[in-house]
Structure formats: structure tokens, C-alpha cells
N, CA, C and O of each residue as an XYZ file, in Angstrom:
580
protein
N     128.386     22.258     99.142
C     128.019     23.524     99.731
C     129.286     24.272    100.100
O     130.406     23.767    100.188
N     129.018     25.334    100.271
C     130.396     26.416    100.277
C     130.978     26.437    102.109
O     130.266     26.360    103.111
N     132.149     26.537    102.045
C     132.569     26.221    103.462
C     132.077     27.119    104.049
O     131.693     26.639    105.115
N     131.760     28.519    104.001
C     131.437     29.591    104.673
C     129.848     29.710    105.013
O     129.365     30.631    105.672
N     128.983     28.424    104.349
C     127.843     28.265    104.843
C     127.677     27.801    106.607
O     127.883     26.788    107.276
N     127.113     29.396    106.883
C     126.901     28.317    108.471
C     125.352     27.569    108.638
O     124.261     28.010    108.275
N     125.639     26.431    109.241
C     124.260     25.833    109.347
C     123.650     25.967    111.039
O     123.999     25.352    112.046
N     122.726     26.916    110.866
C     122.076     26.532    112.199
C     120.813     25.994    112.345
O     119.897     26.289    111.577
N     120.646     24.959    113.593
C     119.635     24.230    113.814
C     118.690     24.553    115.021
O     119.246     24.729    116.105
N     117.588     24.632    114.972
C     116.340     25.096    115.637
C     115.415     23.867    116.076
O     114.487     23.478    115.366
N     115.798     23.191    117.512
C     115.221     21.498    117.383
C     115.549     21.867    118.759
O     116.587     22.257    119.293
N     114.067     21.573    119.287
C     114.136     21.320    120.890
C     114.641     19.498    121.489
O     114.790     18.974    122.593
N     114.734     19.141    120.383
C     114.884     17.161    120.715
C     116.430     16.969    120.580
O     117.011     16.824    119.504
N     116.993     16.985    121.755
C     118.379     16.974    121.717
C     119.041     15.627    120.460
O     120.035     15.612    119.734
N     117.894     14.613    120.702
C     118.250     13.490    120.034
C     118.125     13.463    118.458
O     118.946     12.905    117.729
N     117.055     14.100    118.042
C     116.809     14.833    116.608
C     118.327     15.766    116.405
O     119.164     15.673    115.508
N     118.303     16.386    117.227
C     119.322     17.528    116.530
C     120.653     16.441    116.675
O     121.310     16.644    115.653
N     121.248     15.522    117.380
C     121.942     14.881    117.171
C     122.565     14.091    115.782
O     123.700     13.954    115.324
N     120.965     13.571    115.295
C     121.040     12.366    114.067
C     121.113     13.186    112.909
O     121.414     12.806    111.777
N     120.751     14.602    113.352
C     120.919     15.255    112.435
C     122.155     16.260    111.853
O     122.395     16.663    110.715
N     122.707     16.441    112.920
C     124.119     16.874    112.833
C     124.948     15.338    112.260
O     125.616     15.495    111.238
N     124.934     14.181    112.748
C     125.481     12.745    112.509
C     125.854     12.761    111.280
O     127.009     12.669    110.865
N     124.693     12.901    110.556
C     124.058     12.105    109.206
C     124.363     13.330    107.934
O     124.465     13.039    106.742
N     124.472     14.671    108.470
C     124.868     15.730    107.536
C     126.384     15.151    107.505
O     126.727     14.474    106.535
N     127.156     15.375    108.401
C     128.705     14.880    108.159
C     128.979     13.892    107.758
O     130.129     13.606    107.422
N     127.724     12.900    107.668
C     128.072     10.987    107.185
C     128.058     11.652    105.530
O     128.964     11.033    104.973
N     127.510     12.516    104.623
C     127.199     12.774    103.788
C     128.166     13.390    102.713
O     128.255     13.328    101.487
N     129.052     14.196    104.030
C     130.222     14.960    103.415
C     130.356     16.607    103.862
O     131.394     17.269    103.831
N     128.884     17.112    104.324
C     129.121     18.426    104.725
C     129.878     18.802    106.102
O     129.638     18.371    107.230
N     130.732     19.608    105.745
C     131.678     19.698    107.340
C     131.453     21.081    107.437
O     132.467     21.686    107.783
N     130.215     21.962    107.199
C     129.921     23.106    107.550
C     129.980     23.449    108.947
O     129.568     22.579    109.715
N     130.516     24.815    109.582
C     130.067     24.866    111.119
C     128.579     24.354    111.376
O     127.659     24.623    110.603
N     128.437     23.652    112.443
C     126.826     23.768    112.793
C     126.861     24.395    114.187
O     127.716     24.285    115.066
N     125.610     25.143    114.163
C     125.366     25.665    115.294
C     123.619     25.267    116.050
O     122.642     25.714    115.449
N     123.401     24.426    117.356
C     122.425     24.320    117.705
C     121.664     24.829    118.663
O     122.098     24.789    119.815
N     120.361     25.421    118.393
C     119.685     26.195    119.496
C     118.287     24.790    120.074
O     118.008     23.815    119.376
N     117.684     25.076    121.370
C     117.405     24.352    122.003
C     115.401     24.779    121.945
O     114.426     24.129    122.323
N     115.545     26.251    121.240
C     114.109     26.666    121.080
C     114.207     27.832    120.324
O     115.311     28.337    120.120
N     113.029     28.390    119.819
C     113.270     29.611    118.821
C     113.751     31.409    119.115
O     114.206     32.384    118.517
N     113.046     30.771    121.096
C     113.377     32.214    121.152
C     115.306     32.344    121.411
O     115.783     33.462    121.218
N     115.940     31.597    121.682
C     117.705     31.283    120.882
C     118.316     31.263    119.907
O     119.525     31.421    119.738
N     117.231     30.995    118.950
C     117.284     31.283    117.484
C     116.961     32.247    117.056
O     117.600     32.490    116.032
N     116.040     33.221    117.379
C     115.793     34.467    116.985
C     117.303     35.616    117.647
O     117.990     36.389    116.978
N     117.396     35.290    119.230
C     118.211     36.028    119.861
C     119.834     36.238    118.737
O     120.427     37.247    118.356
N     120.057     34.888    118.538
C     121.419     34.556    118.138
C     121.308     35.476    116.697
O     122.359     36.086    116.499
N     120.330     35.695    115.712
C     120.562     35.497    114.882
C     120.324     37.440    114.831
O     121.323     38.026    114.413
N     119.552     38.023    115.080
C     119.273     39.213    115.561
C     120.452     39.713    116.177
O     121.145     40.540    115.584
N     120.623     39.472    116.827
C     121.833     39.932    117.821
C     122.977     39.741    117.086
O     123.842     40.611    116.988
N     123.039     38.686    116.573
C     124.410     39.291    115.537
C     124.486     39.220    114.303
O     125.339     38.551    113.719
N     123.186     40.222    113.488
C     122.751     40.419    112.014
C     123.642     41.582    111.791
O     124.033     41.542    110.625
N     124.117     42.590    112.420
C     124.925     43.193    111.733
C     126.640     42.458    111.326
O     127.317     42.666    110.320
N     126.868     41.810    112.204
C     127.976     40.781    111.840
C     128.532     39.909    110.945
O     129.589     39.511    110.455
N     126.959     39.755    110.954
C     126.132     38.846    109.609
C     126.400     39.374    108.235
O     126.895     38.900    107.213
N     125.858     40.605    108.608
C     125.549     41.142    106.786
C     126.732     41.514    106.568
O     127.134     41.462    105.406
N     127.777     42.077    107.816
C     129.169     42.966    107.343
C     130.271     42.228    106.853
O     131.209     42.725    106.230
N     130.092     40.562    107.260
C     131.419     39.416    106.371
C     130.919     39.090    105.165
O     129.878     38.513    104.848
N     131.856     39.563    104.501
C     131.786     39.140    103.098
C     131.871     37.614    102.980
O     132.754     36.958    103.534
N     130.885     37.085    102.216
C     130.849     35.743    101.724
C     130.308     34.392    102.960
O     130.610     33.220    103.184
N     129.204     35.588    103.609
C     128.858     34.306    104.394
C     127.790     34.226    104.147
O     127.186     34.960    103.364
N     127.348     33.324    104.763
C     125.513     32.660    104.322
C     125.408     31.274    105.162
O     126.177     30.323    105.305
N     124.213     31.558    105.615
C     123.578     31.141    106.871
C     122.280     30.267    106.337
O     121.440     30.747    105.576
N     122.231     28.765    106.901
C     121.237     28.065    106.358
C     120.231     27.666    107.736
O     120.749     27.314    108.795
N     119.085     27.748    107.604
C     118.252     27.575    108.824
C     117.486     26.586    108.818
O     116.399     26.784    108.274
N     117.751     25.144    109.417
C     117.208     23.846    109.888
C     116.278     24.095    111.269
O     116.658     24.072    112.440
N     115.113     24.306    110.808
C     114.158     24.753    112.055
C     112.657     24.000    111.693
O     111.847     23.872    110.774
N     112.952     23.529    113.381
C     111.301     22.617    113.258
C     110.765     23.784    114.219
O     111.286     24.687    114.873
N     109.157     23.204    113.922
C     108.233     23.923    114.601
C     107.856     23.863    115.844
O     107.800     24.878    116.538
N     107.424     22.196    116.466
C     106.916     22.556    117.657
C     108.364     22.852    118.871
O     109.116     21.918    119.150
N     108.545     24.165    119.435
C     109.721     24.296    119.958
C     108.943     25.423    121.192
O     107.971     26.143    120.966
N     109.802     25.289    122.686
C     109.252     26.035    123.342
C     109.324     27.329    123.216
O     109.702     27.724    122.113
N     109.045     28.220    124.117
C     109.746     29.497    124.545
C     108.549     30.395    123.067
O     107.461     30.947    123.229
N     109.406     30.182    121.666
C     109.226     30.389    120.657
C     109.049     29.420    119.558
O     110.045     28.820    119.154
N     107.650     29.153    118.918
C     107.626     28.172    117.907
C     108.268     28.398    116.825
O     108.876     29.466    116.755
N     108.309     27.538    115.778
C     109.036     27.502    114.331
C     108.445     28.655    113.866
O     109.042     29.699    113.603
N     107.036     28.412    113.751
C     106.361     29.395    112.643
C     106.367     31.075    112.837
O     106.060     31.923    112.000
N     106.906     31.297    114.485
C     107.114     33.071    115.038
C     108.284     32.930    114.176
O     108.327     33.352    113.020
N     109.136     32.383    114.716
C     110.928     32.232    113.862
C     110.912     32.364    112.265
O     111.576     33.261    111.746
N     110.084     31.388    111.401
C     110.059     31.893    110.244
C     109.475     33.026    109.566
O     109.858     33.415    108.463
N     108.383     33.640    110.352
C     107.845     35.001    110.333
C     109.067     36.177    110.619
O     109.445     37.002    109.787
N     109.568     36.031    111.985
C     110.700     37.056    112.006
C     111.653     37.328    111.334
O     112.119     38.457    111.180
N     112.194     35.937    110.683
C     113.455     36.023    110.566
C     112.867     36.537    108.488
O     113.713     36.981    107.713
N     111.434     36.329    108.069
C     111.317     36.634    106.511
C     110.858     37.824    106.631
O     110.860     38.572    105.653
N     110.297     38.299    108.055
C     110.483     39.722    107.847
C     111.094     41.007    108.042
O     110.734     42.178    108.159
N     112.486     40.131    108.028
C     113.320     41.322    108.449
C     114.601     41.828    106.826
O     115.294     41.015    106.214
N     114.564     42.521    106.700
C     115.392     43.002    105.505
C     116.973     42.241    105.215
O     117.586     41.877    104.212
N     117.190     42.240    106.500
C     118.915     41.549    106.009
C     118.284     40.076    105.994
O     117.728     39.525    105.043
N     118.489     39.617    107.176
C     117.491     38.010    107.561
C     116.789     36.913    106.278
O     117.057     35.753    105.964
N     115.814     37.888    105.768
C     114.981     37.075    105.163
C     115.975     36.214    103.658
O     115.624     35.309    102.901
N     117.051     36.877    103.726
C     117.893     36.111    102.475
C     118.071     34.190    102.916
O     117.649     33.200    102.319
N     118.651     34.290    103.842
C     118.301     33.073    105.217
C     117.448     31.903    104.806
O     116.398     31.683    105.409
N     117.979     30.888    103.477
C     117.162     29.937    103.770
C     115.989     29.167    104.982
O     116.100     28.811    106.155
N     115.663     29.164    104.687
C     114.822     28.093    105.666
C     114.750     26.704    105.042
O     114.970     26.503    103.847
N     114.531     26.060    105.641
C     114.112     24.764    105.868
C     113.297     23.793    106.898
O     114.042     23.130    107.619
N     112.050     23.613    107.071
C     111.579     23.088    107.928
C     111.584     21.782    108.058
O     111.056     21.161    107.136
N     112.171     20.984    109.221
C     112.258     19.852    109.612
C     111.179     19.576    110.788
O     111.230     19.871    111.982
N     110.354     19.021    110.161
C     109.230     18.854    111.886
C     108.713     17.130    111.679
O     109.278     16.319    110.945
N     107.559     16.880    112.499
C     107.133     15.656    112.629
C     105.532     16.266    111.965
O     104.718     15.409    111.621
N     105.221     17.526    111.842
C     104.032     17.866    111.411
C     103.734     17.493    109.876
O     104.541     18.162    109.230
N     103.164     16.943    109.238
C     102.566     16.440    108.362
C     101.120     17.689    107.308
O     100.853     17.722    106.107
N     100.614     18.401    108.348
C      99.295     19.018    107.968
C      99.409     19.492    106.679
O     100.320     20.298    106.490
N      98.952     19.295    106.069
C      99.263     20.022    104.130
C      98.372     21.849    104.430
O      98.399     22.763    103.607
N      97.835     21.888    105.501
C      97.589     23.388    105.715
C      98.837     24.089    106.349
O      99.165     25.237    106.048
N      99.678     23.109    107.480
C     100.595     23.702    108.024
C     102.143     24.141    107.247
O     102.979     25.025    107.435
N     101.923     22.537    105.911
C     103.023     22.932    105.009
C     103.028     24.237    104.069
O     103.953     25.018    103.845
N     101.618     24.229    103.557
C     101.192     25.513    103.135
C     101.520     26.844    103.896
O     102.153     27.847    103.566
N     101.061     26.594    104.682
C     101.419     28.025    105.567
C     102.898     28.545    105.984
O     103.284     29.672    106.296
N     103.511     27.436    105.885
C     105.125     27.602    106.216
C     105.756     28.189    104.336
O     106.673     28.936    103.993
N     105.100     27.687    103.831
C     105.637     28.297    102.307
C     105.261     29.683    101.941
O     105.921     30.485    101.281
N     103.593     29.898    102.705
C     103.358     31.197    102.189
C     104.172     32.078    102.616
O     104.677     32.977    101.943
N     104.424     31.739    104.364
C     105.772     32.585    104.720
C     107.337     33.028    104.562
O     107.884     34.112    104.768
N     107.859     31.740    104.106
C     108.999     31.892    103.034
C     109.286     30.705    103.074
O     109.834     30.558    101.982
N     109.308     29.517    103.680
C     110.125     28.751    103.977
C     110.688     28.115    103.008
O     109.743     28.214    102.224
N     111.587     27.454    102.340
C     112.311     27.285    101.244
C     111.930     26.002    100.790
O     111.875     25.821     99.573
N     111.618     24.952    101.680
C     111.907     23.482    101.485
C     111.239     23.083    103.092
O     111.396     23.853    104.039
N     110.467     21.742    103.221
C     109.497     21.389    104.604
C     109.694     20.235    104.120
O     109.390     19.829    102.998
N     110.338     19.553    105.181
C     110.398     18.093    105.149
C     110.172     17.887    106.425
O     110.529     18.519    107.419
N     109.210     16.436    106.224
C     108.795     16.038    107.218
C     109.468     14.754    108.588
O     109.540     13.538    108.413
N     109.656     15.106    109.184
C     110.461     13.735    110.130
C     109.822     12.529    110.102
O     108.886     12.333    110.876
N     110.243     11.539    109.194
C     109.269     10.487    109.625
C     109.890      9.654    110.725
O     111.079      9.410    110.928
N     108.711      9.240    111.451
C     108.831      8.210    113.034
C     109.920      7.235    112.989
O     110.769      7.258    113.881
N     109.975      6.485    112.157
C     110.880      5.169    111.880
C     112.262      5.851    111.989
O     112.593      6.855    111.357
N     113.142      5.070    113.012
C     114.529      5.961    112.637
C     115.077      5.699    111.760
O     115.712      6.694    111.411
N     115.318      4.544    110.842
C     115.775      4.597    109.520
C     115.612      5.655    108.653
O     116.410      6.311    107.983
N     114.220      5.695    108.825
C     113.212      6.505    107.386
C     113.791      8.129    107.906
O     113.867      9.171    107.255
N     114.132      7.848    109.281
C     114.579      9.730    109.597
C     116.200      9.709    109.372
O     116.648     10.620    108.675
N     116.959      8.912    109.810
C     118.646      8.682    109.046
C     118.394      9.222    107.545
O     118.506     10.391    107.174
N     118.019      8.077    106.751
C     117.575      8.185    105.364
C     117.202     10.150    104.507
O     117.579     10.646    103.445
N     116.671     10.480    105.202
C     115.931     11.820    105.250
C     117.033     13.115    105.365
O     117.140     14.180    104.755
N     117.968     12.317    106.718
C     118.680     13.518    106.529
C     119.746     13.540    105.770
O     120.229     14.541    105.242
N     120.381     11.740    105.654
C     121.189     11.830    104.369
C     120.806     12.436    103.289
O     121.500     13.303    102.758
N     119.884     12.130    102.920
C     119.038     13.078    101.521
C     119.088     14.488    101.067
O     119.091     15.067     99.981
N     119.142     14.934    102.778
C     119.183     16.387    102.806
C     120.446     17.201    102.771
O     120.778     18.348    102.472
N     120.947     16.205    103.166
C     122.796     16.244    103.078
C     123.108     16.478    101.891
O     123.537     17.583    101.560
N     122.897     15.152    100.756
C     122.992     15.384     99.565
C     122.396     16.236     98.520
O     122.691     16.258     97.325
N     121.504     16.944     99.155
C     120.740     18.151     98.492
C     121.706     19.492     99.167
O     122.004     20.465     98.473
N     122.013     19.388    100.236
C     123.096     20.254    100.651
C     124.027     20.519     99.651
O     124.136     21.616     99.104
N     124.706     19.532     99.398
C     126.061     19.474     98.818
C     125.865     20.292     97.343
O     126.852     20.802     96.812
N     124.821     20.360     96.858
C     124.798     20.912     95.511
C     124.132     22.205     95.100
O     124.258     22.827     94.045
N     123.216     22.538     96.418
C     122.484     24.041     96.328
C     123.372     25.208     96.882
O     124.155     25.217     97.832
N     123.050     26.081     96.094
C     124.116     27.518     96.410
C     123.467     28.152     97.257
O     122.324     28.364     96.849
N     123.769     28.773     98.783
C     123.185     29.417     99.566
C     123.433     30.497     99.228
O     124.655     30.519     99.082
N     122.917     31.707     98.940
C     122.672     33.298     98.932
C     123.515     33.693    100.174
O     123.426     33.239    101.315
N     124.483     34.792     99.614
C     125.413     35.686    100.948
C     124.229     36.324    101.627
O     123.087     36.254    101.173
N     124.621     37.067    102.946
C     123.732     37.916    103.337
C     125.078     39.075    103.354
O     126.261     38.998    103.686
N     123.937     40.478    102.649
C     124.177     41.585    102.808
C     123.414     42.359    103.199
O     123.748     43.535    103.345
């Protein structure tokens, strides 16, 4: 992945967002990461500095966001952020513990790029994010302009 990818994460589970920052760098990605604690921090951050956003050349912003989160859930966050004109370039990616094949559906109709699910076992969730790591390393994130 390109160094100028920033990765931000949307995970109210301090301990999730931990293994998950861990296990991206066990992998090889040394992208900035940036972590918010609920969506309405994730919307603020990302809004608040979209003109910043779109005006550096050659950046691009990847969004690791689970759903159940206070303040603001995943699914307001992936609504806002696909319906906004600069924003919606903004991968998504959903990382949750939700399973529902209506809820995965519904996160795709809205944009979301890729929904993987957290499984319980911490191996099987290590495992998962190495995976995702290594799917990192080879997909081209879209600049935002």
C-alpha cells in the first residue's frame, strides 16, 4: 500500500482497535493510523478536515469502521461519509462482530467496499487481521480530490 495511505479506525473496543493496529504492522503496513473511539469522531475528524483532504495531492484515506459504536453507529458513518461528494472516494471497510447477511447486505448497498466479520476466538481475529494486512499491501487506494 502507498505510504500516503492514511488508515483510520472507527472501533469503540480499545482492545480490538489495539490487535488491530498490532497485526497490520506484524504484516508490513507502516501506514499512519489514526483511531477514533465512536463515529460521531469519525465523522467530526473527517468532515472537518475534507477540505485538507481533497487539497494534498496524493493522499488517500482508508476507513476500518465497525458498527456497533456509541454516540454514532457504523452504518450513520457509512451513509455520511458515501454521501458526501469528496468523502465517498474513502474506502470503507467494515470490521464488526455482526454476522446478519441482511446487515452485510445493507452495508454494501451503501458503499461499503469489503465487511469482514470479527470472529470471537482471538486467534481466528489475529488471523483476520493479518489477512487484511496482506490484502492491504496489494490494493491501490483512490486519491481524494
Amino acid at each position: 500500500m502507498k505510504r500516503e495511505v492514511k488508515i483510520v479506525i472507527a472501533e469503540d473496543d480499545k482492545g480490538h482497535a489495539t490487535l488491530i493496529k498490532k497485526n497490520l504492522k506484524r504484516t508490513g503496513v507502516m501506514n499512519e493510523i489514526i483511531h477514533f473511539l465512536d463515529g460521531k469522531e469519525t465523522l467530526e475528524y473527517l468532515f472537518n478536515n475534507k477540505d485538507g483532504i481533497e487539497g494534498k495531492e496524493g493522499l488517500s484515506i482508508l476507513l476500518l469502521l465497525d458498527i456497533k459504536m456509541p454516540n454514532v453507529d457504523g452504518i450513520e458513518v457509512l451513509r455520511e461519509v458515501k454521501s458526501d461528494p469528496v468523502l465517498r472516494k474513502i474506502p470503507v471497510i467494515m470490521i464488526t462482530t455482526t454476522d446478519d447477511p441482511r446487515e452485510i447486505s445493507h452495508c454494501h448497498e451503501l458503499g461499503c467496499s469489503n465487511y469482514i466479520t470479527k470472529p470471537i476466538e482471538y486467534e481466528k481475529f489475529v488471523t483476520a487481521i493479518r489477512q487484511l494486512g496482506l490484502f492491504l499491501m496489494v490494493v491501490e487506494i483512490p486519491e481524494i480530490k
